[in-house]
N, C-alpha and C positions, 0 to 999 in steps of 0.2 A: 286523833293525835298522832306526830308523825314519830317512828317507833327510834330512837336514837341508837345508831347500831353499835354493836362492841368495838374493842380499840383495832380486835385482830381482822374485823371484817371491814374495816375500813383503811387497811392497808394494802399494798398489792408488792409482789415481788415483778422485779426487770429479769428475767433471763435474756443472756448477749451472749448468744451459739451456734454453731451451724448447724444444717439442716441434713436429718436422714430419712429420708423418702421411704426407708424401709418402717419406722417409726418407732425403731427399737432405744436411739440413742439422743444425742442432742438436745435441739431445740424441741422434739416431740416425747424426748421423755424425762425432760425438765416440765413442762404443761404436763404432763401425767402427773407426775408426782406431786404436784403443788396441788389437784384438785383431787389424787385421791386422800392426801392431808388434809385438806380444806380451804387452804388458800388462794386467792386470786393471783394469777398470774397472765406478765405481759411478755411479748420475746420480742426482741431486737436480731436478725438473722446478720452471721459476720461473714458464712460460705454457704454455699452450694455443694453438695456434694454428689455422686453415683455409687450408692453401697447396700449391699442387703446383708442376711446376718452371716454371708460368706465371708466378708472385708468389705473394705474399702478400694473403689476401681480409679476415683478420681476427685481433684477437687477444684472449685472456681467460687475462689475469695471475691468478694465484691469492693466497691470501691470504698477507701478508707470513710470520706464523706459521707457516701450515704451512710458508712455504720450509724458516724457520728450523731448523724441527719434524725435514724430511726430515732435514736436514745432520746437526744433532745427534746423529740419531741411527746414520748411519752414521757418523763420527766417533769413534764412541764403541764402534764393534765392529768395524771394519775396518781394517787397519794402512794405514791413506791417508797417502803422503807428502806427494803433490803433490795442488794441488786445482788443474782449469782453469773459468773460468767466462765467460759468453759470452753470451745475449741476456737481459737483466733484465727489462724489461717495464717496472717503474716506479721511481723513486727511492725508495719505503718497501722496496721488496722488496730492492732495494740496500740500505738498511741494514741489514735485516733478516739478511741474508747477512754483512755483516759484523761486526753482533753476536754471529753465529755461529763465525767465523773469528777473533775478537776473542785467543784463547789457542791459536789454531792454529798449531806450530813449522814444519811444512813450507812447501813451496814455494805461492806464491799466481799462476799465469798466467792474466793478465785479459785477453780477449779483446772488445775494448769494443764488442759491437756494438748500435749505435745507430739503424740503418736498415736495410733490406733493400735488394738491389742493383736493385729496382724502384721504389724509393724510399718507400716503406710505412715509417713509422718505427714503430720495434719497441723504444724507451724515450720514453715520456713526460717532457718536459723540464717540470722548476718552474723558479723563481725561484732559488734556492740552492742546488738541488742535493746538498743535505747527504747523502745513503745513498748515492751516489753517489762522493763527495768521500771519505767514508770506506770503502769499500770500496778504492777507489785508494790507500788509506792503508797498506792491509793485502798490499797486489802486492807478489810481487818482480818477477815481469815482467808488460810491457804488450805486446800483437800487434793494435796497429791499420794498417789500410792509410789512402791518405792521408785520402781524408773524415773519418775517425775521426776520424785526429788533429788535419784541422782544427777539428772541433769541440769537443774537450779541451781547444784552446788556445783558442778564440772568433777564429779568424785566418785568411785566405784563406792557403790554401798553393802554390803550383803549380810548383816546382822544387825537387830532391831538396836544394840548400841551404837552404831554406825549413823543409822536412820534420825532417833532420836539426837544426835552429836550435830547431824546434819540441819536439823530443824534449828536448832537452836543457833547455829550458824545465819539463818536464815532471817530468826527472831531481831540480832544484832540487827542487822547488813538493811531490814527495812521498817525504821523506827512506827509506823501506824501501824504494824503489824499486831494483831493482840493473841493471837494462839493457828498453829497448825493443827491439824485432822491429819494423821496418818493413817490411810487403809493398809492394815496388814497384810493381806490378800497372799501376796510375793513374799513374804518371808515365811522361811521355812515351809515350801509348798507342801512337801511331804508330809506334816504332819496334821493331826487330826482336827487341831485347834486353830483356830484362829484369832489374834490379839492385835486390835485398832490402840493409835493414842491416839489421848486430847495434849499437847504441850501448849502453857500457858508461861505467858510473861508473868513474871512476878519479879519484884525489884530487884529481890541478888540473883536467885535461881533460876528456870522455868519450874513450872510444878508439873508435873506428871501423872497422867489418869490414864487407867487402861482399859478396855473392855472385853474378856475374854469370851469366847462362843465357839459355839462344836462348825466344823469349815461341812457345808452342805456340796455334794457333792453334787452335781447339775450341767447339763449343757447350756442350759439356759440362762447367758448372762450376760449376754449384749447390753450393753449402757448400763453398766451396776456401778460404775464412775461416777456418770452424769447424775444417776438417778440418788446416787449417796449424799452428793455436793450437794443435790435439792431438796432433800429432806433435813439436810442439816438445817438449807438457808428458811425452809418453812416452819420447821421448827424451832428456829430460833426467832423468827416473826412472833410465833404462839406464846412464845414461853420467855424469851429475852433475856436467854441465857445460857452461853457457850456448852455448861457441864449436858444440863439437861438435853439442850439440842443432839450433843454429841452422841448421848445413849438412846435418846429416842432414837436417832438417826440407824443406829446399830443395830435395834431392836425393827424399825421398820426392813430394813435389809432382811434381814433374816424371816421375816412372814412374806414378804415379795420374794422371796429363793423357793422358800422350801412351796408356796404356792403355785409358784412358776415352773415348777421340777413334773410338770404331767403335761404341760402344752406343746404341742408339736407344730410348732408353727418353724420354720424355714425350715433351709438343710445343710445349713450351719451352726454356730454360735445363737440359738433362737432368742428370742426378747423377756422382757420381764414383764409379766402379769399387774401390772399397774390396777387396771379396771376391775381386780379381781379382791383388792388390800379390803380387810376391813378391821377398824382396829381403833381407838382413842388416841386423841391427840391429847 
């Protein structure tokens, strides 16, 4: 008898990111993260990059089409519910991406990354922004830390009411939108603690959850971006539900840190111990 499989194993997530040869960030540690979660994942490649855990030395955005071309066509044979996406390259590939997503029902987690944490910007800004503007159209969630989002807003931000004021800005301005992820990371670096939101639409208000945890002190933490966006989006696969995702998401962060804090791999910014997580979904 042929064995009917569960709801979660017959889903797959789309990762749409570019690629790091080093295999710390992107496209290679969005697949990390989704299989040491448990989920199946696809990737759709948006760049090319030259970086190891020193920075980033260069980058070569591919053609908007083929993005499109990738998506399409897994879309179209894979049962993807959720799709996470995460460094664009340029605003035509942003659109291109979301003319792709254009009749996409599942989940959309956009993980806006706009620069590298050496500051190497890794999306070319235009004037209008429009692929861009419309991809944001198509999110249910957004998982920027603060730079991001101060740059989504055009607003210096430097306190978590700033931050949160910001999101909610956000919430308005792109009505499919259903809750941001704010990585605390960058606020208040000096202190001991570190405190993520979840900001949720709710009719009058947003609602606000927080997660506090002791900030693990480490070199090791090349793609903690990437890899936070993708256990959100895998954990919300598992579980199909923003709060839960958000804290598992938190709690997997925090056993990939403190795991990762003894491997010496480059001679930089080193990577995060993915292969290493072991832990309930």
């Amino acid at each position: 008898m042929r064995r009917v499989p569960d709801w979660h194993n017959s889903r797959a997530i789309l990762s749409i990111a570019g690629s790091d040869p080093s295999g710390g960030a992107g496209i290679q540690a969005d697949l990390k993260t989704f299989t040491a979660i448990g989920v199946y994942g696809g990737a759709a490649l948006t760049c090319l990059t030259t970086q190891n855990s020193l920075g980033v030395s260069s980058c070569l955005p591919l053609a908007p089409e083929f993005v499109k071309k990738q998506i399409q066509l897994v879309l179209s044979d894979l049962p993807v519910s959720h799709v996470k996406t995460g460094m664009l390259g340029t605003d035509k590939i942003a659109g291109a991406i979301a003319e792709a997503l254009y009749n996409f029902a599942g989940e959309v987690i956009c993980d806006p990354v706009l620069t590298a944490s050496d500051g190497h910007e890794l999306f070319r800004q235009t004037k209008r922004q429009t692929g861009l503007q419309a991809l944001l159209n198509t999110a249910s969630v957004l998982t920027p830390n603060l730079p991001e989002l101060a740059i989504l807003v055009n607003n210096k931000l430097e306190t978590s009411q700033d931050a949160v004021k910001a999101a909610t800005v956000l919430l308005a301005r792109h009505p499919k939108l259903r809750a941001i992820v704010l990585t605390g990371g960058h606020l208040r670096e000096q202190a001991k603690e570190v405190e993520d939101f979840l900001i949720l639409r709710q009719d009058i208000s947003p609602k606000i959850l927080t997660a506090k945890h002791a900030r693990l002190i480490t070199s090791n933490t090349h793609g903690t971006g990437c890899t936070f966006a993708s256990a959100f989006a895998a954990y919300h696969l598992l579980h199909g539900n923003d709060q839960d995702a958000f804290f598992k998401a938190v709690a997997f962060m925090d056993t990939v840190l403190r795991q990762s804090a003894s491997l010496a791999l480059g001679k930089g910014k080193g990577p995060l111990a993915h292969h290493l997580f072991r832990g309930k979904t």
